[in-house]
C-alpha positions as CSV (number, residue, x, y, z in Angstrom):
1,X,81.6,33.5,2.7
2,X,83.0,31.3,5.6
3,X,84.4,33.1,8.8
4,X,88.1,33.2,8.1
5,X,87.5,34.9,4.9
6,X,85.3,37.5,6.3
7,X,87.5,38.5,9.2
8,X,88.7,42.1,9.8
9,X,90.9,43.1,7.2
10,X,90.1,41.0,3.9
11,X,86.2,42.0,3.4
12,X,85.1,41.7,-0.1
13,X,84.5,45.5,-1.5
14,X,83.3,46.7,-5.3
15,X,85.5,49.7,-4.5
16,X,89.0,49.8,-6.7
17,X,91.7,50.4,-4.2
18,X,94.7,53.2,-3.9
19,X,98.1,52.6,-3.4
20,X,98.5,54.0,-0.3
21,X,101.7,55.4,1.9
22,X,101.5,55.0,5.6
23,X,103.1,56.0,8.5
24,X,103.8,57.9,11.7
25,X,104.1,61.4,12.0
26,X,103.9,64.6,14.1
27,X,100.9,66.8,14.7
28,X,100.7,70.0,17.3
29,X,97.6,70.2,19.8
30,X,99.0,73.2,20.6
31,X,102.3,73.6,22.4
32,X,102.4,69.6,22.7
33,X,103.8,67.3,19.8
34,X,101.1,64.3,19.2
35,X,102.4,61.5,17.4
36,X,99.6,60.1,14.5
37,X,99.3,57.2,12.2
38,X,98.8,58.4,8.9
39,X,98.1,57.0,5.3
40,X,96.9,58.6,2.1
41,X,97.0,57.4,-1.9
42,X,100.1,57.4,-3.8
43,X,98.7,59.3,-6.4
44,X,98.4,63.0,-7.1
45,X,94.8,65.1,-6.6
46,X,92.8,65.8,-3.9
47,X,91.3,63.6,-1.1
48,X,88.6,63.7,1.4
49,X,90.3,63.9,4.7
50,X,89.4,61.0,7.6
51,X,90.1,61.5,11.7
52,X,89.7,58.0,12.8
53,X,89.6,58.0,16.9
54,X,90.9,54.6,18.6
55,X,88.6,53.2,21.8
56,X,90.1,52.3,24.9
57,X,92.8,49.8,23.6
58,X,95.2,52.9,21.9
59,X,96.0,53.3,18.6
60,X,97.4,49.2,17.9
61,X,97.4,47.1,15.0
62,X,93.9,46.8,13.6
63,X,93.6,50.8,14.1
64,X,96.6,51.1,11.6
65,X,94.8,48.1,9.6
66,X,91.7,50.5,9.6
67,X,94.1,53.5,8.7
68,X,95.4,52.2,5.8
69,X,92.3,50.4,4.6
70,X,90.0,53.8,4.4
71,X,93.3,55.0,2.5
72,X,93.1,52.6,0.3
73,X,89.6,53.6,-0.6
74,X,90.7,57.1,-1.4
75,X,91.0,58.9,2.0
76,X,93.4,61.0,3.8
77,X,93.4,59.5,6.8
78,X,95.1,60.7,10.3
79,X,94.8,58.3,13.6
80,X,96.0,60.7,16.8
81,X,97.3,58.9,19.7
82,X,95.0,60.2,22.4
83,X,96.3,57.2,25.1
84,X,100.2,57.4,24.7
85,X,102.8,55.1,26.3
86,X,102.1,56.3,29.7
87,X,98.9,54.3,29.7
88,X,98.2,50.5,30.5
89,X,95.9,49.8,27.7
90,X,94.5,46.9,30.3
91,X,93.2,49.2,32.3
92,X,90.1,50.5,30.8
93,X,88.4,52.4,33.4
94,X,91.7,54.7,33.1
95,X,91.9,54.7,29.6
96,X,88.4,56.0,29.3
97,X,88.4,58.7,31.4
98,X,91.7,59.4,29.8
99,X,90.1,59.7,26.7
100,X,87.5,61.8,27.9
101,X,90.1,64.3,28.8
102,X,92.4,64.9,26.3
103,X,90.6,63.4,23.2
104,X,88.7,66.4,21.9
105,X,91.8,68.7,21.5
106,X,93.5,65.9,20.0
107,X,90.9,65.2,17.4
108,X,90.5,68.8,16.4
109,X,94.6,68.9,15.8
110,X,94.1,66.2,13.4
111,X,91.3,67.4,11.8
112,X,93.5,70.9,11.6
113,X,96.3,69.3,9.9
114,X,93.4,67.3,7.6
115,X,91.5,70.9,6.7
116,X,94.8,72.9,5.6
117,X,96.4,70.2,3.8
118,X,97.1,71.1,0.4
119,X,95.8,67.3,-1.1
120,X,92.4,68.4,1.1
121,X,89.4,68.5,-0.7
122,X,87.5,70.2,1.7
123,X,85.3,67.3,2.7
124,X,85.7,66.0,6.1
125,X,84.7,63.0,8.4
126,X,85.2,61.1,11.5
127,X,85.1,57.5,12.9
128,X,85.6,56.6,16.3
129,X,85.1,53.0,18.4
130,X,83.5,53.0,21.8
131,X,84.8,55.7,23.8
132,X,86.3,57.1,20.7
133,X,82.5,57.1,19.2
134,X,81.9,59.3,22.3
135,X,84.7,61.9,20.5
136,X,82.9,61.4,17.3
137,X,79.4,62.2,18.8
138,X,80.5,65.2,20.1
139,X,82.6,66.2,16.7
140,X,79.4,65.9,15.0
141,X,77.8,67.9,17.1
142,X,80.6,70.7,17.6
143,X,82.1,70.9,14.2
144,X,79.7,72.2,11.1
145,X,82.2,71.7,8.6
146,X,81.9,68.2,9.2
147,X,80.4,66.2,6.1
148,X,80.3,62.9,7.9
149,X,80.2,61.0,11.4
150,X,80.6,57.2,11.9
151,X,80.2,55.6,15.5
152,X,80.7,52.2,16.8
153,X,79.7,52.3,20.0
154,X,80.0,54.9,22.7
155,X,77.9,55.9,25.4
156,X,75.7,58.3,23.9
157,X,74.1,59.8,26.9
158,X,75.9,63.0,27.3
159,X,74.9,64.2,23.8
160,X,71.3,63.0,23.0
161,X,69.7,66.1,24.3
162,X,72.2,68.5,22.3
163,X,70.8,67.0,18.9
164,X,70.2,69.6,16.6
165,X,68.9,69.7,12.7
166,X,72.3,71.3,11.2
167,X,74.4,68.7,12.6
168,X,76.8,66.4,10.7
169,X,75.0,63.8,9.0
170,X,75.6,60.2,11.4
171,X,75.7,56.8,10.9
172,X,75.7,54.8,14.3
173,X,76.5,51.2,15.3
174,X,75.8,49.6,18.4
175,X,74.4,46.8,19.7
176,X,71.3,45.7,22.2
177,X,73.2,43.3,24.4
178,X,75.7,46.1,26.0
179,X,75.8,46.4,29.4
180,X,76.9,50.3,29.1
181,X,74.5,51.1,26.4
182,X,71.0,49.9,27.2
183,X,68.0,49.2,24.8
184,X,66.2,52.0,26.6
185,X,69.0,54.4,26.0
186,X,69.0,53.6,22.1
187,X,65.5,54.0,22.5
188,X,65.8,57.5,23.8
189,X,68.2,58.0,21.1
190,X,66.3,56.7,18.3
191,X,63.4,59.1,19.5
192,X,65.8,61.9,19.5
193,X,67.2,61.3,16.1
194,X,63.8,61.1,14.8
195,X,62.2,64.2,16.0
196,X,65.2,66.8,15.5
197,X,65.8,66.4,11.8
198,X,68.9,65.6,11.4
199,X,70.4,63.3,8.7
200,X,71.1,59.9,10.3
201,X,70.8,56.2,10.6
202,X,71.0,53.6,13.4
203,X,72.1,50.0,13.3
204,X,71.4,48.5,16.1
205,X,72.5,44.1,16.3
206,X,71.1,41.5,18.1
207,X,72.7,40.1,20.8
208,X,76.0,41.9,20.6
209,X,77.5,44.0,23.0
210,X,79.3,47.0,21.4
211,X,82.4,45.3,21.0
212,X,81.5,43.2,18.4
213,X,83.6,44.6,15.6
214,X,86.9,44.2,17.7
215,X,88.5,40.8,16.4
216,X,90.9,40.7,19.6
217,X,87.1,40.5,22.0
218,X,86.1,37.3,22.8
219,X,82.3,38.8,21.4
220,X,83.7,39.4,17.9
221,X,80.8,38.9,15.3
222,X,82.7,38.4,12.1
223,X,79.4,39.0,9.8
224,X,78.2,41.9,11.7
225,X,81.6,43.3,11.5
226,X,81.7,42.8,8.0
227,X,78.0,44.3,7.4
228,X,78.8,47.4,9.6
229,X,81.9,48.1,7.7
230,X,80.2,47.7,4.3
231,X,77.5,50.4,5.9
232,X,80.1,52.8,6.9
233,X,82.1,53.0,3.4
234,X,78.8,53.3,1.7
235,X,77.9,56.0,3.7
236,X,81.3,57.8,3.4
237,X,81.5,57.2,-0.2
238,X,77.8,58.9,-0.7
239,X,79.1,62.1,1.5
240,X,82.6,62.6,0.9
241,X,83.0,61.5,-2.4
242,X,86.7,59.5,-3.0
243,X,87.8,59.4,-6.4
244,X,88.7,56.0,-7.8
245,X,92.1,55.3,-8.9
246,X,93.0,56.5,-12.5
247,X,93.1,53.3,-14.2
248,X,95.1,53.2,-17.8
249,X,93.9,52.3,-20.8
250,X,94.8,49.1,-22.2
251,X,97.5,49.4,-25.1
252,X,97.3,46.7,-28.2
253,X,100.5,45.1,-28.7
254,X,99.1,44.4,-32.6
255,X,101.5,45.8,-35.5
């Protein structure tokens, strides 16, 4: 498969795909009216339900593209705006702290609206990039009802001495050329992981900084983005359990 074809949004998948509805809507975090993307399948039944957390660039055009896609897959799927208009999604430094902030109320909103919908099938996960992988972390960590945690990137520091055996099962992507996220911090982690437990896997690439599944970054790695998304459906798939589209039985047209 050459570049182009493997680039963020047309990755080959064995998985039969939904007809989805998308858009924005309205959730509470408390008192305050957050605005979400949100996508689901056309089709009646029930749905795992997705809380996909944006990084430091907001929720733009490849996090709707991600939205839709895990919806296509057979996911209710919510995206909270945890940035907003007031932010200049230039400045990261802001944006992070920002995020650090305000993200965990915002999370848990959507994952309220996700746990009392009435398509819910009571199975729950998150995925977050960079400092939303932070969010995700600490979800997995805060939140047993969790099924599933996916995390690209993230600085994992605050939350590798919290690991625990009854945490949500996590799936983690980074990789060792990051200059926020050392190899001896991965290392650290890794040791955790292995020693408390818990369900879990690591991928850890080669000479990637974190960023390397953002197709706007000059450090985009198209087949790394592409394996790391093939991981994190297989993963989801194995814990959360989509149903596949009902698909109609061929009729003969013979008399």
């Amino acid at each position: 498969m050459d570049e182009q074809s493997i680039r963020e949004g047309v990755y080959e998948t064995h998985f039969v795909q939904h007809r989805i509805t998308s858009g924005y809507i309205q959730i509470a975090d408390g008192a305050t009216s957050l605005p979400a993307f949100w996508a689901h399948p056309q089709i009646g039944g029930v749905f795992p339900g997705l809380v996909l957390i944006h990084g430091e660039r907001g929720l733009n055009n490849q996090m709707r593209m991600r939205v839709r896609r895990f919806a296509e897959l057979g996911y209710y799927v919510i995206a909270p705006e945890i940035l907003g208009a007031e932010f200049n999604t230039q400045d990261v430094p802001t944006c992070r702290l920002a995020m650090r902030e305000r993200g965990e109320s915002r999370v848990l909103a959507a994952l309220h609206v996700l746990r009392n919908h009435n398509r819910s099938s009571g199975k729950l996960g998150v995925v977050g990039w960079l400092t939303g992988g932070e969010l995700a972390f600490r979800m997995a960590l805060q939140q047993p009802d969790l099924q599933a945690a996916v995390i690209f990137g993230g600085k994992p520091d605050d939350y590798i001495d919290r690991l625990h055996n009854e945490q949500t099962a996590m799936l983690a992507f980074y990789g060792d050329d990051d200059p926020e996220v050392m190899p001896a911090t991965l290392n650290r982690m890794w040791e955790a992981l292995s020693h408390c437990g818990a369900r879990w896997q690591m991928i850890v690439y080669p000479d990637v900084a974190n960023d390397f599944k953002d197709e706007t970054s000059p450090r985009y790695h198209p087949h790394y983005a592409a394996d790391a998304w093939n991981r994190c459906v297989e993963f989801l798939h194995k814990l959360l359990e989509p149903p596949a589209p009902t698909v109609s039985p061929k009729v003969s047209t013979k008399l």
